[in-house]
Structure formats: structure tokens, C-alpha cells
VEXDORO-863703 format. One record per residue (C-alpha): residue number from 1; x, z, y. Coordinates in Angstrom, 2 decimals. Example, Ala and Ser with C-alpha at 12.3 -4.5 7.8 and 13.67 -1.06 7.14 Angstrom:
BEGIN
@resi: 1 | c1: 12.30 | c3: 7.80 | c2: -4.50 $
@resi: 2 | c1: 13.67 | c3: 7.14 | c2: -1.06 $
This chain:
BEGIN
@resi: 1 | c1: 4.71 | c3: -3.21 | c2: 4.92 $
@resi: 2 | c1: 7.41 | c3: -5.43 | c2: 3.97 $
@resi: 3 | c1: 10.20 | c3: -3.32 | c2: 5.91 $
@resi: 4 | c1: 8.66 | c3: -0.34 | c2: 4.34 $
@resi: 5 | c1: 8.91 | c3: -1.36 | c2: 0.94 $
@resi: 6 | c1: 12.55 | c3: -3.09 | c2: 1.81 $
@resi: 7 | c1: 14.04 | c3: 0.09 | c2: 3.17 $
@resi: 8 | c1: 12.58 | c3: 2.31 | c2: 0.63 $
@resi: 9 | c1: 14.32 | c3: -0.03 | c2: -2.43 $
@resi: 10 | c1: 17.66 | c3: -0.77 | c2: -0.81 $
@resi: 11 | c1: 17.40 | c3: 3.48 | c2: -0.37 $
@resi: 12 | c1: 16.71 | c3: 4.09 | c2: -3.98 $
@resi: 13 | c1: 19.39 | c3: 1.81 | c2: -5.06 $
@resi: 14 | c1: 16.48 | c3: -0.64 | c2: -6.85 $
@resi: 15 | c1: 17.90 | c3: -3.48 | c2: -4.75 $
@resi: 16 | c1: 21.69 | c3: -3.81 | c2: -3.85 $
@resi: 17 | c1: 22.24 | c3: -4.84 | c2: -0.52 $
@resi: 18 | c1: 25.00 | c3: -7.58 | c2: -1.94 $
@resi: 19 | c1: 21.69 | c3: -9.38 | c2: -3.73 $
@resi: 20 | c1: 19.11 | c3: -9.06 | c2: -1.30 $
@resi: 21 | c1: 17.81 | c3: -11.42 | c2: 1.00 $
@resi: 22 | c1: 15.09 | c3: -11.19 | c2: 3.71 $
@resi: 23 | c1: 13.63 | c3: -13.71 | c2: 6.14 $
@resi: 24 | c1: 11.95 | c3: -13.18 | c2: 9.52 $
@resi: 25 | c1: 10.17 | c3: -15.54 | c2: 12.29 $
@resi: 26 | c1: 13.04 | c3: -15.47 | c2: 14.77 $
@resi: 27 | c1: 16.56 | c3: -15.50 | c2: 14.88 $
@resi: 28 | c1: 17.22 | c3: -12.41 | c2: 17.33 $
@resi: 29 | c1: 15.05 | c3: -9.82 | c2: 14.81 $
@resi: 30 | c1: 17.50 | c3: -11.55 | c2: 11.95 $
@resi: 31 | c1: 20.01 | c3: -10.41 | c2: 13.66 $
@resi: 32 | c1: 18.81 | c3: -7.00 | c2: 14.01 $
@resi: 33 | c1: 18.43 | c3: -6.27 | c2: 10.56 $
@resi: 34 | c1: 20.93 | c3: -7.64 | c2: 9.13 $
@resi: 35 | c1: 23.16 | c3: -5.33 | c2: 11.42 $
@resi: 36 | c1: 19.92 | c3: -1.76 | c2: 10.64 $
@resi: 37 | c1: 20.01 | c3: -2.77 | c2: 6.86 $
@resi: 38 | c1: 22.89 | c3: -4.36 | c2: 6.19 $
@resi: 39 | c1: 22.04 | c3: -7.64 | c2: 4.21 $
@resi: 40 | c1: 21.18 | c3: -11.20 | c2: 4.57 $
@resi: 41 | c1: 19.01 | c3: -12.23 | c2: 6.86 $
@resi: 42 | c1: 17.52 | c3: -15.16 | c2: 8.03 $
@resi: 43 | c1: 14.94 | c3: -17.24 | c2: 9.16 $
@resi: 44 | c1: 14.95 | c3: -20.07 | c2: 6.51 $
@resi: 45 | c1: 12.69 | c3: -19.31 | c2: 3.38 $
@resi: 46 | c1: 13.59 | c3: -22.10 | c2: 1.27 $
@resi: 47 | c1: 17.07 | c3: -21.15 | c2: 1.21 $
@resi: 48 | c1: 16.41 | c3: -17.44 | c2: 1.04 $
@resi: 49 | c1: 14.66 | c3: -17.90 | c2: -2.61 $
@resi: 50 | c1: 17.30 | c3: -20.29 | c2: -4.39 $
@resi: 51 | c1: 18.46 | c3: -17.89 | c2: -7.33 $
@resi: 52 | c1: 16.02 | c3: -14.91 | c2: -6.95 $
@resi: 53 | c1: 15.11 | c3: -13.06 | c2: -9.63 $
@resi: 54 | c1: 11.63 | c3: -11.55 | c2: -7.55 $
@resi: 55 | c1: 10.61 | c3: -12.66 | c2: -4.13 $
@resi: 56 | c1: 8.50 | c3: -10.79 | c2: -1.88 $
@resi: 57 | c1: 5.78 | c3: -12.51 | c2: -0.09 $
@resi: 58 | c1: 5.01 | c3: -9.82 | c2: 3.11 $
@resi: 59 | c1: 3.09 | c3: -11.94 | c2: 5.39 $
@resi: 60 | c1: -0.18 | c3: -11.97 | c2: 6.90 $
@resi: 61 | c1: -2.97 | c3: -13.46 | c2: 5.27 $
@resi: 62 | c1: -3.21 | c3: -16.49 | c2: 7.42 $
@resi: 63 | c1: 0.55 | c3: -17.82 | c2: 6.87 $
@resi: 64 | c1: 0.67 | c3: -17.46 | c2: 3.21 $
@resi: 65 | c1: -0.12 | c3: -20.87 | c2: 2.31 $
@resi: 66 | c1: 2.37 | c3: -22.03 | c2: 4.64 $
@resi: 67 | c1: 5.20 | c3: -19.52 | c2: 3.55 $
@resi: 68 | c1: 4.17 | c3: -20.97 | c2: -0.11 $
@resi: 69 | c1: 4.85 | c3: -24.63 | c2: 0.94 $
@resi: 70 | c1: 7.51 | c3: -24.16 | c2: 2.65 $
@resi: 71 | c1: 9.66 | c3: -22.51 | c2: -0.63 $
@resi: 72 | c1: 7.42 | c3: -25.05 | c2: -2.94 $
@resi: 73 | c1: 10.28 | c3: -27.47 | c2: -3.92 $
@resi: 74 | c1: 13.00 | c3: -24.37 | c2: -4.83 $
@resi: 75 | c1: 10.43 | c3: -22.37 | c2: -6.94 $
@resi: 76 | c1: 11.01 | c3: -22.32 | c2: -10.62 $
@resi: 77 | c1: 9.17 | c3: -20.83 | c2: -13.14 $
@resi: 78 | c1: 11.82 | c3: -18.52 | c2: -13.81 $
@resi: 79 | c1: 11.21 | c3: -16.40 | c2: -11.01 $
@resi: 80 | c1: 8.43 | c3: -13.96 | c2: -10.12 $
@resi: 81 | c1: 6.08 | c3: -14.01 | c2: -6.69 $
@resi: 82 | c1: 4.90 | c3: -10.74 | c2: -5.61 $
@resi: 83 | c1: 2.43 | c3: -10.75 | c2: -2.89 $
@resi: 84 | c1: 1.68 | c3: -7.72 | c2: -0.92 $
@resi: 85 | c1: -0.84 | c3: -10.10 | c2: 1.87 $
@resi: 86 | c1: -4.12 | c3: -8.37 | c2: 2.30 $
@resi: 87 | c1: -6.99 | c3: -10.20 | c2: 0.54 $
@resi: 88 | c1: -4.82 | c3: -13.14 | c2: -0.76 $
@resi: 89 | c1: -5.59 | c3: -13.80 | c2: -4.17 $
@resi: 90 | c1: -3.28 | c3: -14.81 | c2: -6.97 $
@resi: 91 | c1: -5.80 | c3: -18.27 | c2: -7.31 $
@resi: 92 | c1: -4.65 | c3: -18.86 | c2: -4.33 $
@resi: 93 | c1: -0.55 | c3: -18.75 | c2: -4.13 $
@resi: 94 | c1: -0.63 | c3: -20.29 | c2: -7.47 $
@resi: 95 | c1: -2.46 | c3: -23.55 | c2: -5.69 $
@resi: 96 | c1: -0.38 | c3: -23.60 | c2: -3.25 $
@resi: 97 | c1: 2.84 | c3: -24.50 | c2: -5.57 $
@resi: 98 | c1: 0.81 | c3: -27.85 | c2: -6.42 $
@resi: 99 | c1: 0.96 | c3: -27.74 | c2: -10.40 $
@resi: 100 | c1: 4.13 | c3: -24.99 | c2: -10.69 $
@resi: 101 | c1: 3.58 | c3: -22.50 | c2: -13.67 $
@resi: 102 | c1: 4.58 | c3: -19.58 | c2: -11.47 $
@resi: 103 | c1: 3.90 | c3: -16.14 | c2: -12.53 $
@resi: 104 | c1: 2.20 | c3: -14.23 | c2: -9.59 $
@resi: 105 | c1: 1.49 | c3: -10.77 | c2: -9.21 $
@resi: 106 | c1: -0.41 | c3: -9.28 | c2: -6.31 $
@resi: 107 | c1: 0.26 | c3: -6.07 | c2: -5.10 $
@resi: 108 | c1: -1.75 | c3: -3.42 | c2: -2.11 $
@resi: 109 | c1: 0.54 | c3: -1.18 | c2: -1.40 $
@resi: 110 | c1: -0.22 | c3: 1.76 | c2: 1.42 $
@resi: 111 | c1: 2.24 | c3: 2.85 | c2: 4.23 $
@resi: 112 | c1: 3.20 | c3: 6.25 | c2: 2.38 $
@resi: 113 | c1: 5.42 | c3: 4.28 | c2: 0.53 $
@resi: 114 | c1: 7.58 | c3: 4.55 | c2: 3.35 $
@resi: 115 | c1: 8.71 | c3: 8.56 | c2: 1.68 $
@resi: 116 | c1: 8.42 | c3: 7.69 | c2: -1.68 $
@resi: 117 | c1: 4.57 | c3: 8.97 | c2: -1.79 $
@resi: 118 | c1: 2.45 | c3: 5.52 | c2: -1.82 $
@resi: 119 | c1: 0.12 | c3: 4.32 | c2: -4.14 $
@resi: 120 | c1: -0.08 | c3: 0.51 | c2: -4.95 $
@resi: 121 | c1: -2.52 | c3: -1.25 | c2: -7.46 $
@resi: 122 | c1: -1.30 | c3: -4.26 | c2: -8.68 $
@resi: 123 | c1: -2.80 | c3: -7.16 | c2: -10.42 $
@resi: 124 | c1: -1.62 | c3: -10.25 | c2: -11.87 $
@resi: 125 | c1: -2.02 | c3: -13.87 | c2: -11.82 $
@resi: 126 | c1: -2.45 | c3: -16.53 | c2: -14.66 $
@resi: 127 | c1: 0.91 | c3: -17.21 | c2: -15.73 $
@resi: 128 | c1: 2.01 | c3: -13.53 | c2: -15.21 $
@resi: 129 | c1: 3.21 | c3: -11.78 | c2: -18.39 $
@resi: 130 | c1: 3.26 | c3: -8.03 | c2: -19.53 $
@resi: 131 | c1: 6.96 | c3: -8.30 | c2: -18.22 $
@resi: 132 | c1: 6.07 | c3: -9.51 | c2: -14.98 $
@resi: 133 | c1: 3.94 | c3: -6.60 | c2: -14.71 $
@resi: 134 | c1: 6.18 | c3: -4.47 | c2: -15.85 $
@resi: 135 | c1: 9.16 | c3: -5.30 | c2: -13.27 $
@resi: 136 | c1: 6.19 | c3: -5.20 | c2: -10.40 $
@resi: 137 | c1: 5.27 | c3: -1.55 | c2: -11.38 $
@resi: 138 | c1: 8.67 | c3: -0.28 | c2: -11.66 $
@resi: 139 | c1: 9.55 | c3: -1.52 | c2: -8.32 $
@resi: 140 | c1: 6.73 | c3: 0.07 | c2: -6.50 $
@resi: 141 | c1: 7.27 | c3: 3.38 | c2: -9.08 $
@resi: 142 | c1: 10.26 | c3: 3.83 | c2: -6.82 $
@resi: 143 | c1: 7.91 | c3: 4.27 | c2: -3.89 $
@resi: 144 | c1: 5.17 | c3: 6.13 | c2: -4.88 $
@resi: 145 | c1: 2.92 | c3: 5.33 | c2: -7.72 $
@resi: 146 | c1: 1.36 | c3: 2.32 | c2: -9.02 $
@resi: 147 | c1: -1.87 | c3: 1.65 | c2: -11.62 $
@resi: 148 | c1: -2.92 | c3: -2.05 | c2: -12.84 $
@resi: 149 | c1: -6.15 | c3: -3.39 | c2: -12.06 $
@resi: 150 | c1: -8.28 | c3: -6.31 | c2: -12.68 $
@resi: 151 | c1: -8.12 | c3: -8.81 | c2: -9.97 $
@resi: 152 | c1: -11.91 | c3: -8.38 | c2: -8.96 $
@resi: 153 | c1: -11.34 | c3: -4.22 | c2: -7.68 $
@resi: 154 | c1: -8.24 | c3: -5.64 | c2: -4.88 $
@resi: 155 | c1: -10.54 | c3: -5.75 | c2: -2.35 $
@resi: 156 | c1: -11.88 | c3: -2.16 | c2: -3.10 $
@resi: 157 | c1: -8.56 | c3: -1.13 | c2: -3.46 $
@resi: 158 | c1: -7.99 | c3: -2.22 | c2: 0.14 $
@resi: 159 | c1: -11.03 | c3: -0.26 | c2: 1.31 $
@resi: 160 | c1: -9.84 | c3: 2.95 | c2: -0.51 $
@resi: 161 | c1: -6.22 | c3: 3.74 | c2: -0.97 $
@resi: 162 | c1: -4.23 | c3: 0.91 | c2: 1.61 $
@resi: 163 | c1: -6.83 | c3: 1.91 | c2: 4.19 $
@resi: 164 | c1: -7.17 | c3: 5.49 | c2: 3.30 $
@resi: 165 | c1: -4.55 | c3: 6.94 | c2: 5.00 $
@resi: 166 | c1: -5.79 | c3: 6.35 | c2: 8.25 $
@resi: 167 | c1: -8.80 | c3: 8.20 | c2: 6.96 $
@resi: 168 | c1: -6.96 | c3: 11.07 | c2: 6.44 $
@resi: 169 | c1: -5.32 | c3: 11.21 | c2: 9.34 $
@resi: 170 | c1: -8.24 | c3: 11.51 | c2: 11.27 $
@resi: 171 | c1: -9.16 | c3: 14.03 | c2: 8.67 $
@resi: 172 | c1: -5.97 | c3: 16.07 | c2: 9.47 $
@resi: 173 | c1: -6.33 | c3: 15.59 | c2: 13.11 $
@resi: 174 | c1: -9.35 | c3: 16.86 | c2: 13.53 $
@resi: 175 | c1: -8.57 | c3: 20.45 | c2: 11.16 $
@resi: 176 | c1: -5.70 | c3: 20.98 | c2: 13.52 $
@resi: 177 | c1: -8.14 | c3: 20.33 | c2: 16.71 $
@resi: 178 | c1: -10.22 | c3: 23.02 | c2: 15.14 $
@resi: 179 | c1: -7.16 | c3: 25.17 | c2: 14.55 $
@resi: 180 | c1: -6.64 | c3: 25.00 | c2: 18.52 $
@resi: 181 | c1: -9.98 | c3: 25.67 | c2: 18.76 $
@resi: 182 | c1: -10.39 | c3: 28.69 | c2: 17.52 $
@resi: 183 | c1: -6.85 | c3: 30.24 | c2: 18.88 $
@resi: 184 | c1: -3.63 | c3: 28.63 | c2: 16.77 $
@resi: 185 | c1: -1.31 | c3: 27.13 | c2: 18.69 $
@resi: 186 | c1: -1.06 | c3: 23.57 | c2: 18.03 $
@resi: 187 | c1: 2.09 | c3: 23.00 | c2: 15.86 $
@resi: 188 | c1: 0.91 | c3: 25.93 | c2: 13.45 $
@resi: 189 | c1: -2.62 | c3: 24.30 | c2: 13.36 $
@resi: 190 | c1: -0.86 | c3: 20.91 | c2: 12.68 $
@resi: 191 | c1: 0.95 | c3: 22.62 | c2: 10.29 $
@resi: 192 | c1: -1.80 | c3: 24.45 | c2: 8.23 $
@resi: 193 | c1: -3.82 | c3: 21.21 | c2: 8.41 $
@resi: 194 | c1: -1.05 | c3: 18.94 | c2: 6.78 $
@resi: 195 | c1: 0.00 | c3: 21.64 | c2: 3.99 $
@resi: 196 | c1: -3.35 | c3: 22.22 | c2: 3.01 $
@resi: 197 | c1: -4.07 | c3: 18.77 | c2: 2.57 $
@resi: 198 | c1: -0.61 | c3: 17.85 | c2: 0.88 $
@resi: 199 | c1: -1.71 | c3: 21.01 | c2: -1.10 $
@resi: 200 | c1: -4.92 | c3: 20.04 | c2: -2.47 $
@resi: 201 | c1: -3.99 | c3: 16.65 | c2: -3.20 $
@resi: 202 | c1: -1.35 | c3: 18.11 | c2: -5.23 $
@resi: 203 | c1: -3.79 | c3: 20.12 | c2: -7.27 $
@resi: 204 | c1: -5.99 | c3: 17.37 | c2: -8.02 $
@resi: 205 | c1: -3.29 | c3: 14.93 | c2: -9.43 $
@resi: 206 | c1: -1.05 | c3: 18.07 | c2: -11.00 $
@resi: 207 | c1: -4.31 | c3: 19.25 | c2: -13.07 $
@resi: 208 | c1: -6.89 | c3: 15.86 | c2: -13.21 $
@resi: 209 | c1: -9.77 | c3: 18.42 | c2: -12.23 $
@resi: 210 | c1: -12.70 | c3: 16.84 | c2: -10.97 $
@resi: 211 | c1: -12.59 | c3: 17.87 | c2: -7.41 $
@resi: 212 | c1: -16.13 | c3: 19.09 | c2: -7.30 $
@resi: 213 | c1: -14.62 | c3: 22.09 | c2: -9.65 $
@resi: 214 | c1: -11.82 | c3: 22.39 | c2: -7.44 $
@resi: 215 | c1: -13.82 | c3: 22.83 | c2: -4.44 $
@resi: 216 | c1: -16.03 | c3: 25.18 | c2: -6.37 $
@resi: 217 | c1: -13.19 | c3: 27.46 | c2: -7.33 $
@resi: 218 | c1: -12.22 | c3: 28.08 | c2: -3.49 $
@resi: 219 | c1: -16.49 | c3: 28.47 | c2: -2.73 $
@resi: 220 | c1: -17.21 | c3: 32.06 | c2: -3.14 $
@resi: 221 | c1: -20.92 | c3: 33.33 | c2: -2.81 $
@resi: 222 | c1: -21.46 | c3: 34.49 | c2: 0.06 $
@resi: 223 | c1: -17.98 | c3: 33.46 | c2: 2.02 $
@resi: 224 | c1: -16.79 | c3: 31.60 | c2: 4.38 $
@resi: 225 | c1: -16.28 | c3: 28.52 | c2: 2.68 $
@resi: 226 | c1: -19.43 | c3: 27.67 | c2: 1.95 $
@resi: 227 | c1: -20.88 | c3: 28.06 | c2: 5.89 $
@resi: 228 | c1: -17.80 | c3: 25.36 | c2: 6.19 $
@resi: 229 | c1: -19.16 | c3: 23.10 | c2: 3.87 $
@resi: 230 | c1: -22.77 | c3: 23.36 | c2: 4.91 $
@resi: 231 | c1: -21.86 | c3: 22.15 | c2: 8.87 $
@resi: 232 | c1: -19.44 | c3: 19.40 | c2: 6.64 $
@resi: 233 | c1: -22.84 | c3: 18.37 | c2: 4.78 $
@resi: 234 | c1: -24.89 | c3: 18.24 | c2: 8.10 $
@resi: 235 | c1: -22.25 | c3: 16.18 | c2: 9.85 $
@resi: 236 | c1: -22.93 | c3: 13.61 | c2: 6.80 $
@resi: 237 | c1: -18.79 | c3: 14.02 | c2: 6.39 $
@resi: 238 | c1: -19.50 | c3: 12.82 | c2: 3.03 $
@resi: 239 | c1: -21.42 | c3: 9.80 | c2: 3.23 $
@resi: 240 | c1: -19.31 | c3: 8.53 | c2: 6.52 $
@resi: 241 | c1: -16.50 | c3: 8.57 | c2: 4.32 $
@resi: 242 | c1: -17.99 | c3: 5.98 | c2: 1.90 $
@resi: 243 | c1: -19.26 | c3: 4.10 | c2: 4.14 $
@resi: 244 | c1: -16.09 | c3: 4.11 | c2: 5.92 $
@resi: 245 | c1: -14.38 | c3: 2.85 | c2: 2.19 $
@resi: 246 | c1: -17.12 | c3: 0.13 | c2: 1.45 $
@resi: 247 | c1: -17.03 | c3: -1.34 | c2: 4.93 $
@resi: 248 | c1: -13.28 | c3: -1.81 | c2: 4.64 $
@resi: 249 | c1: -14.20 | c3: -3.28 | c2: 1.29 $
@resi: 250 | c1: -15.95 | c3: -5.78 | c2: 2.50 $
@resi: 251 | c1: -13.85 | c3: -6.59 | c2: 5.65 $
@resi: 252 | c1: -11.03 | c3: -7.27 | c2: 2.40 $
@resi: 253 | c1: -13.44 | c3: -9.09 | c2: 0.91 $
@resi: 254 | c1: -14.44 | c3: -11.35 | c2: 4.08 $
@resi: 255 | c1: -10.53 | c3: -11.80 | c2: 5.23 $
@resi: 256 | c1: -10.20 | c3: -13.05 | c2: 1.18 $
@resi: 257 | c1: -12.91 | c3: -15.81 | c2: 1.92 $
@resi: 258 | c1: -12.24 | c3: -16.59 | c2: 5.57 $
């Protein structure tokens, strides 16, 4: 997710490449993208945050408090953390800076961001002000879009939207296997499937229709649609799918506590 959201702000000319610094684990993937992107990169931390404006914490879960030690004695209170590690509350980074007023804000972004179509929630931390928030949202605005949470619906958050696509992709995948199915070649049924989703996604954040009344509108008595729907309802499509949200949920929620 970090390279994601790095690539997609160096693109939209949110970040210059002249005032942007990364860090990695090892010294031969430094060198690779510092040659793919074309700015600093390194493997020291501490030295990567002395004068930042906004630093990026992209790590997993597990390293966080040690990232947060390590750059510890060059944080200021001037600066903003945001923290895109699954699960990791704000509570949490802030501890780890031993006493440091640091404004925090946590963000769960979702790998669309990668075209400029993700969706991030963000949340922020105790010392975070309306400003902080601010710069946070119109970073990942340039990626997608962004809403502001409390702190408490992250881990649902996870479950829905930073999990969902894979949901949907099995979603897609299987329209176009019925596509083949029932004669269309399989780049047209791929096709069909992916527009029709992009489609109705569309129509439900162009108009703010509940999609119950959306789905009604393409239900006509008597049609096809509905015979659809009925083998959806018997598969327990429905039901799967929040299951398949709340169990995420509360894998978020166990990885937060762990």
C-alpha cells in the first residue's frame, strides 16, 4: 500500500520528487526505486524524517512500534504521522514516542487507490487538529475518496471497504464464468462483468439511491431479473457477503489486540 499511495502522489504532482523521501528494509530494493521513482531512498528512518512536513508510516502491524522508536528522538511536534498499518491504533503510535505531543492520524486505505479510484477512512489521534485532518484527506482525495470516522468503526472499515475489493473480484469473476457459461467468449464476458459493475457503482454514488430502489428499477414483473435474483437469494449471496465483512472485522479487530 505504501508504493501505491507513493506512486499515485508523486503522479498527481501532490509530492515533488525533489522533497520526498522513502525508506525500505534493504539496500538493493533502495536502489531500485530510487532509479523506478526517481527520489531518495534509503534504508535509515531516522534520517529520512529530519525536516518532514508528513511522514508515512506503511508497515505491517507488527514493526510499527519499532519503526516508531527508531525515528523517536527526530520527531517534533511540528510534523504529522500518518499511519496506513492495519489495526494499529493512534493510542498506540502516540505511546510509542514516550511523552511526544505528536499529532497522529490513521488512515485504511484500499488498493484502488492505485488509479485514482480508492476509498480511505481516516481517523485521528489525540493531538491531531482539524488541520491535520484536513492535509490527511486531501492527500488521499488525490487517490480516490476519503470520509472521517471515529476511531472505534477502523476495524469495520477494514472488514468492508480495504477488504472489499477482493470481494468483488470474486464477484466479477464469477459473472464472467457465467458469461462463458452460457456461450460469450471470455474477454467479452470479462468485459460485460467489469462494466456492469463499474456501472452500477457509478449509479449508486452519482444519484445516493438506496440500492434496494436501484435494483428494483432493473426487476421487472415477470422478467428475467428476478429468476436471477431468486437463485442469488437461495445461494444465501446475501448473507455470505456479511458474514464475509464481519469476519474480516473481527480478524482487524484481533490483529489490533494481538
Amino acid at each position: 500500500m505504501g508504493g501505491i499511495l507513493l506512486k499515485a502522489l508523486l503522479v498527481k504532482k501532490l509530492l515533488s520528487p525533489q522533497a520526498t523521501v522513502a525508506t525500505v528494509a534493504h539496500e538493493d530494493r533502495a536502489r531500485t526505486l530510487k532509479e523506478k521513482l526517481g527520489i531518495a531512498v534509503g534504508t535509515d528512518n531516522r534520517s529520512a524524517i529530519a525536516g518532514a512536513n508528513s511522514i508515512f508510516v506503511c508497515v505491517k502491524p507488527q514493526v510499527v512500534q519499532e519503526v516508531m522508536e527508531q525515528i523517536r528522538p527526530e520527531l517534533t511536534a511540528d510534523q504529522l504521522v500518518i499511519s496506513v498499518a492495519a489495526s494499529v491504533h493512534t493510542r498506540q503510535i502516540e505511546d510509542a514516542v514516550e511523552g511526544k505531543l505528536i499529532p497522529v492520524v490513521r488512515a485504511m486505505p484500499n488498493t484502488p487507490c492505485v488509479l485514482g479510484q480508492g476509498m480511505t477512512a481516516i481517523c485521528k489521534g489525540r493531538f491531531a487538529k482539524p488541520e491535520h485532518v484536513q492535509t490527511a484527506c486531501a492527500l488521499f482525495d488525490t487517490v480516490g475518496k476519503t470520509v472521517v470516522v471515529d476511531e472505534k468503526h477502523m476495524d469495520a472499515v477494514t472488514g468492508l471497504s480495504a477488504s472489499g475489493p477482493a470481494y468483488i473480484y470474486i464477484i466479477l469473476e464469477s459473472l464472467a464464468e457465467a458469461g462463458v457459461k452460457v456461450g460469450l467468449p471470455r474477454d467479452i464476458a470479462t468485459l460485460l462483468a467489469a462494466q456492469t459493475t463499474l456501472g452500477a457503482a457509478t449509479v449508486v454514488l452519482e444519484t445516493g439511491d438506496h440500492p434496494a430502489l436501484l435494483k428494483d428499477a432493473v426487476t421487472t414483473p415477470a422478467g428475467c431479473t428476478i429468476d436471477g435474483i431468486m437463485e442469488l437469494e437461495e445461494g444465501k449471496l446475501r448473507v455470505t457477503l456479511i458474514k464475509a465483512v464481519v469476519k474480516a472485522a473481527q480478524r482487524a479487530k484481533e490483529l489490533a489486540n494481538s
